[in-house]
N, C-alpha and C positions, 0 to 999 in steps of 0.2 A: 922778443917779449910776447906776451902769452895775451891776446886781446878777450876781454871779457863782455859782454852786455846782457842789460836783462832788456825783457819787454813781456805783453802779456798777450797771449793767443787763445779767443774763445776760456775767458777766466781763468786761464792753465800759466800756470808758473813752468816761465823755459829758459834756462840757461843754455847759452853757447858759447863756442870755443873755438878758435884757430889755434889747433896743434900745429908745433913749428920742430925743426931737430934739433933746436937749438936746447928743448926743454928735457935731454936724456938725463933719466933720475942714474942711471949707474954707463958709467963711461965704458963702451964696448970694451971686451978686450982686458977689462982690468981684476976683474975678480972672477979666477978660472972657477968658481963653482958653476957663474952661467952657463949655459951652453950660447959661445958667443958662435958657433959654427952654424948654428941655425937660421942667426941675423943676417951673417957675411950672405946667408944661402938667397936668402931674401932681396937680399942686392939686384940679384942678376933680371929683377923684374925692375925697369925702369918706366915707370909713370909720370915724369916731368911735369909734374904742377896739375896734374889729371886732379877734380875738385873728388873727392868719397863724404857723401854727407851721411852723419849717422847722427840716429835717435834712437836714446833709452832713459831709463827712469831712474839715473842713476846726479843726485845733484850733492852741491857743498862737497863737501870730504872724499864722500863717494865719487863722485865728478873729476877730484885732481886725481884720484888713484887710478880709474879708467883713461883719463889722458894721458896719465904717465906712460899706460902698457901703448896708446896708439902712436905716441911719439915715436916709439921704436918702426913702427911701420912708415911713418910719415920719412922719416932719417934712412931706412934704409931703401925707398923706393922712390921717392922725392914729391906723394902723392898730397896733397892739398887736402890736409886731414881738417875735417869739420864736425864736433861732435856738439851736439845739443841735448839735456837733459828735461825733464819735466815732471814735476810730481804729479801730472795727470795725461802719463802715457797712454792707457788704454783709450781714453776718449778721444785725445788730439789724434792717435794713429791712424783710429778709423776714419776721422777728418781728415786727414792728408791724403789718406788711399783713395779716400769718395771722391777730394777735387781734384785727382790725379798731380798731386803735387808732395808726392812720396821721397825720402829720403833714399838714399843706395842702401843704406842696412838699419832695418829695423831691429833694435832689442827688447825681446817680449819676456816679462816676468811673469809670467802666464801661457802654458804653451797651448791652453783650450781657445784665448785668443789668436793665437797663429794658427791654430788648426781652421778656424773660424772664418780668418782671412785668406789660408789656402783655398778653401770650397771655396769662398767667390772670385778667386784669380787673380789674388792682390800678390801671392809669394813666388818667387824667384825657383824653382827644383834644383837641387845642389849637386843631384846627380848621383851613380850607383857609386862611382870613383869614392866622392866625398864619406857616402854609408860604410861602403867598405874599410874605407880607414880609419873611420871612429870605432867600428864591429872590434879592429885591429889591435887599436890602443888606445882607448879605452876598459878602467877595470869594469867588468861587467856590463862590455861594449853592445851587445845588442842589445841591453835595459836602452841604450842611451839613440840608440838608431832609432829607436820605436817611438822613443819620446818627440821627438823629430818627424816621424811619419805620418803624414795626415792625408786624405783625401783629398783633388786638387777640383778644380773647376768643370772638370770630363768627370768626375767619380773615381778617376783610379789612384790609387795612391801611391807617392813617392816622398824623397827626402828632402825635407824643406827647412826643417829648424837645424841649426849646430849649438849645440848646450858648451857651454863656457863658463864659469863660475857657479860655483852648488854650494846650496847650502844642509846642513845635516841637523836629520830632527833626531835617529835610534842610537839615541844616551841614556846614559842612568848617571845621576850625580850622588857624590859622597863624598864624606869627611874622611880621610886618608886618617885621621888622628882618632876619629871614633871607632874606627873598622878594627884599629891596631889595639885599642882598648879590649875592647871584646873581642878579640882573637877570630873574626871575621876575616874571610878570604874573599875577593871579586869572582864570583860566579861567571862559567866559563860557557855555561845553555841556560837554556829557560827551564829546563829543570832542576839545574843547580837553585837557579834566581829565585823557583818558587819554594824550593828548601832552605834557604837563607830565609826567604820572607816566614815561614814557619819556626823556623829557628828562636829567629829575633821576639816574638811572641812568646814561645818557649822560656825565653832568658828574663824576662819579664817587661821589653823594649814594644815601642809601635814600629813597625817596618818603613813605612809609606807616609809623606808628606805627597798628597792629591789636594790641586786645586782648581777649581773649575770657571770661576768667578772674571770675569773680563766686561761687566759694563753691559753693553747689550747686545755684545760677542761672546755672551757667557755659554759657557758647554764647548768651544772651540777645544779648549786643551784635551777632551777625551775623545775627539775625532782623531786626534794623530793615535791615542792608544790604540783603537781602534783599526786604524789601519795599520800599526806594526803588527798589530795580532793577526789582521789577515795574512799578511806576509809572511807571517811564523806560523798561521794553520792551513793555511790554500795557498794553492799555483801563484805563478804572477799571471798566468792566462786566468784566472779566477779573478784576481785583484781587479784587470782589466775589462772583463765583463761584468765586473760589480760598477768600477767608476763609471761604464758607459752605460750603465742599467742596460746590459743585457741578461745580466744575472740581476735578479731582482734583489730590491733591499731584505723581503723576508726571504729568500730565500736558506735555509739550515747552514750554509756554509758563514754565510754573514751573520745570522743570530749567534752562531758556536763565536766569530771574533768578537762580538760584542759580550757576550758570555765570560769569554776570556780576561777583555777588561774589567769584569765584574768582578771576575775571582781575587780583583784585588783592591778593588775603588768599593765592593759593597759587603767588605767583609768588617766590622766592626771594632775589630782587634787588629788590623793589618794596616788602619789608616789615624791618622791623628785627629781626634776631634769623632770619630767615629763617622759613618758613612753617612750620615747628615749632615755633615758638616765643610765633604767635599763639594758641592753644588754652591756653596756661597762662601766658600775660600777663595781670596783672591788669585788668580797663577802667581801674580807677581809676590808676594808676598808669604806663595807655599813653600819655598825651598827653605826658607829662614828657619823653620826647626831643625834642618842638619846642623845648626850653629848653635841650638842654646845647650843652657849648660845644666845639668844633662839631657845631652839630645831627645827632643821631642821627637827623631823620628832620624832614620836612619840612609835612606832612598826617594830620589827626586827624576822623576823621568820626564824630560824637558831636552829642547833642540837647545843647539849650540849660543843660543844667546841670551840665554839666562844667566849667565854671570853679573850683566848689567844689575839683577836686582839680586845679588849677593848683598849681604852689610856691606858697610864700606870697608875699603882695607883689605876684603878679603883678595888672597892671593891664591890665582888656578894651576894648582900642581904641589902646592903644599897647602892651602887647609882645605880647600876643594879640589876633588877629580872628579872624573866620570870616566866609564868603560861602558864599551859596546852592550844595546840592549840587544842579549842574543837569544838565538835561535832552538826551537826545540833541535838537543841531539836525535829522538827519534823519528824526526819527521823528513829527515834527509831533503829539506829548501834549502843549504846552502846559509848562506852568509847574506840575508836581505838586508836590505838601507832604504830607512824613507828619508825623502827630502824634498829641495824644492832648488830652487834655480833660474837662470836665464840663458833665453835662447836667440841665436845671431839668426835672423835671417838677409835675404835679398828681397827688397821690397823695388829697386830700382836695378836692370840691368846694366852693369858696365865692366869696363877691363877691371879698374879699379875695386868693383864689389868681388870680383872672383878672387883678383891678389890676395883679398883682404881675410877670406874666409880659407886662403894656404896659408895665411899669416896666422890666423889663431889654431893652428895643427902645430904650429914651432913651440918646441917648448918653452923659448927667450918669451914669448910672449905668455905665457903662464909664471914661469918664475919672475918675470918683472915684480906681476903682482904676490906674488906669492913671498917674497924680498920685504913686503909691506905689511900689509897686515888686510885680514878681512878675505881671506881669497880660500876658498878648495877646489882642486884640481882633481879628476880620475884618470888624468893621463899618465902612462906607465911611463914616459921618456922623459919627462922632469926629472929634476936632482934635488929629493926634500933635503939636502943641505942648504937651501938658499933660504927656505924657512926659520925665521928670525926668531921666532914665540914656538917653544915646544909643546904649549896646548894645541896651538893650531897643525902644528905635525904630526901630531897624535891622532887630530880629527881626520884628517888625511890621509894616516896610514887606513883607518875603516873603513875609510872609502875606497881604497886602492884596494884591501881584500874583497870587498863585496863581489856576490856572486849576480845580485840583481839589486838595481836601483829601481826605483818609483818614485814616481812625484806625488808631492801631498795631495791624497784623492779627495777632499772634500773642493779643494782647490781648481779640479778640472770640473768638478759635478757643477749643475744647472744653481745657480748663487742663489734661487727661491730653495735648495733643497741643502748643497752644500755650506755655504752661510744664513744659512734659515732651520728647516728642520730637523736638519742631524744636529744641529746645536741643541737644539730644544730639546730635539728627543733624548739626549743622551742625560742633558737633567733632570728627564724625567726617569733615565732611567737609574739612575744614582738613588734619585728618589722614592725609588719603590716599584716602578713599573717592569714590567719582566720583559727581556730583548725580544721575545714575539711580540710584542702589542704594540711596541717601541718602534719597529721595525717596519708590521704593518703600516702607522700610520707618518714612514716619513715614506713608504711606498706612495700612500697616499697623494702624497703631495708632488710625488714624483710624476704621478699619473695626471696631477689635475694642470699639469703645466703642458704637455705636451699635445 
């Protein structure tokens, strides 16, 4: 039986868990799409009641789906799985690592956090072995090395994060029934996408349902435009001297991305409600003109969990889809993906933390969750057959093509700039302000922190 408790640490809501084998969601052995060869492999590591205490941010629902996948480690190694959840990871973690009273694997939904915690000596190095075989197999495996790579306590850097569940922001949403109406085709580059978007104007339609509106998170949604433009107009070596200001925020490379999202959030004819009216659109409440009748708007570019504020009823893969937000054909970047994620580290050494981190290389342990729902994978040795929801197979194949992944860079940037002035400035710049002035002065703010 599956022992649960609550209790409260430093204000922080933490569940925990004694994973038992007794709790395996799918019976080894019985349905060949797993790869149950991966499990059997797992065997051959015997731990005998060895305790692996892990922390991540994952509780309620989230919580049974991550113990479901560690049951299979606990059942095939016989290790004394202990998982604790918390809606206030970042702050308990660092409390744990200060009182030297660290779990064996920390999971960081923030990989500027573990980079943060490497420089001071709190993270475990995984070793060139472990890089190498994420480089291996992984789709667009050295994206996902680097994500992982941080500076250690000496300055030098090595691999300390392992990325395990991703989430995917570069989508474009649309009504499968309005496109077929107007004899509309999904755009295959971002120069198809901006001929669509002209098109539709053309036909006498608005292209773009843009909303920016989030409370007093407002402007977040044109940070990710933002940064898929980078991706589709600069290196990913640019992308990453942008998020670590070593390339500065005005620098021409960053003003042309933000430009980029102009060409289509401050174009008057291209957006609903007109480009006034993206700055105090709700997000949640933007995609709803692919639904009326007749479409107020044809195009919704939003990460994978927008379907939550669909009308009700609505069904993803008949009255909504989405396809890849893609790439200019002439800029030859390949097939970029922003997104976001979480990262396994070793915050405590033992036999038990190393099993644990050959345990998440098995593919058994990706398609567990993947069997379920809520999971993407860039591992090339899963079998998306075990994927239940062929929305979520779909988001997965994009990810398996990507040529480079990135994590959402407002997300790793300093939170006075990346949840502060890039929000701001970008309704400002919706509003009228031109991406140099924009630019300069979230430089600004960049500069006055440091």
């Amino acid at each position: 039986m599956k022992k649960m408790f609550l209790m409260t640490v430093a204000a922080a809501a933490l569940v925990a868990g004694s994973v038992t084998a007794q709790e395996l969601k799918f019976a080894p052995g019985e349905d060949s799409k797993f790869n149950w060869a991966s499990y059997e492999e797992l065997k051959k590591t015997q731990l005998n009641g060895e305790q692996l205490t892990i922390f991540g941010p994952w509780l309620g629902p989230d919580q049974v789906l991550v113990e479901s996948v560690l049951a299979y480690f606990a059942a095939a190694t016989g290790a004394d799985v202990r998982y604790t959840g918390s809606d206030s990871f970042e702050q308990q973690v660092v409390v744990d690592l200060e009182a030297g009273s660290a779990p064996n694997i920390s999971i960081f939904p923030q990989p500027g956090l573990a980079s943060d915690m490497a420089k001071r000596g709190f993270l475990t190095d995984l070793g060139a072995e472990n890089a190498s075989w994420l480089k291996d197999n992984y789709a667009a495996g050295q994206s996902w090395v680097d994500l992982g790579t941080y500076a250690g306590k000496d300055g030098n850097k090595a691999f300390y994060g392992f990325p395990f569940k991703t989430d995917l922001k570069s989508l474009v949403w649309y009504s499968p029934e309005n496109f077929e109406d107007a004899g509309y085709e999904v755009p295959q580059t971002m120069e198809e996408l901006k001929a669509l978007t002209e098109k539709i104007v053309a036909d006498g339609g608005t292209p773009w349902c843009i909303g920016l509106g989030s409370g007093a998170a407002t402007g977040w949604p044109a940070t990710d435009w933002v940064e898929d433009m980078m991706l589709r107009t600069a290196s990913p070596e640019d992308y990453d001297k942008w998020v670590s200001n070593e390339m500065k925020f005005d620098d021409p490379v960053v003003v042309n991305a933000i430009n980029e999202f102009g060409w289509f959030a401050k174009n008057d004819k291209f957006v609903v409600g007109g480009a006034g009216a993206v700055a105090s659109t709700d997000f949640r409440d933007s995609p709803k003109g692919l639904f009326a009748s007749p479409p107020q708007c044809y195009l919704h570019r939003q990460a994978s969990f927008i379907p939550s504020f669909f009308p009700e009823g609505t069904v993803v893969g008949e009255d909504a889809d989405f396809f890849y937000f893609p790439a200019y054909a002439e800029k030859n970047l390949g097939s970029p993906v922003l997104g976001a994620g979480t990262t396994f580290t070793i915050t405590k050494d033992s036999k038990a933390a190393r099993a644990f981190i050959e345990f998440l290389k098995s593919p058994i342990a990706h398609e567990v969750w993947m069997a379920q729902k809520g999971f993407l994978t860039p591992h090339k040795g899963v079998n998306p057959e075990v994927f239940t929801d062929p929305t979520v197979r779909k988001m997965n194949d994009i990810l398996l093509q990507a040529t480079t992944f990135r994590f959402d860079g407002s997300d790793l940037m300093p939170g006075a700039v990346g949840a502060g002035s890039f929000w701001t400035g970008m309704v400002d710049f919706v509003g009228g302000k031109s991406a140099e002035d924009v630019a300069k002065s979230i430089q600004a703010s960049w500069d006055g922190i440091k």
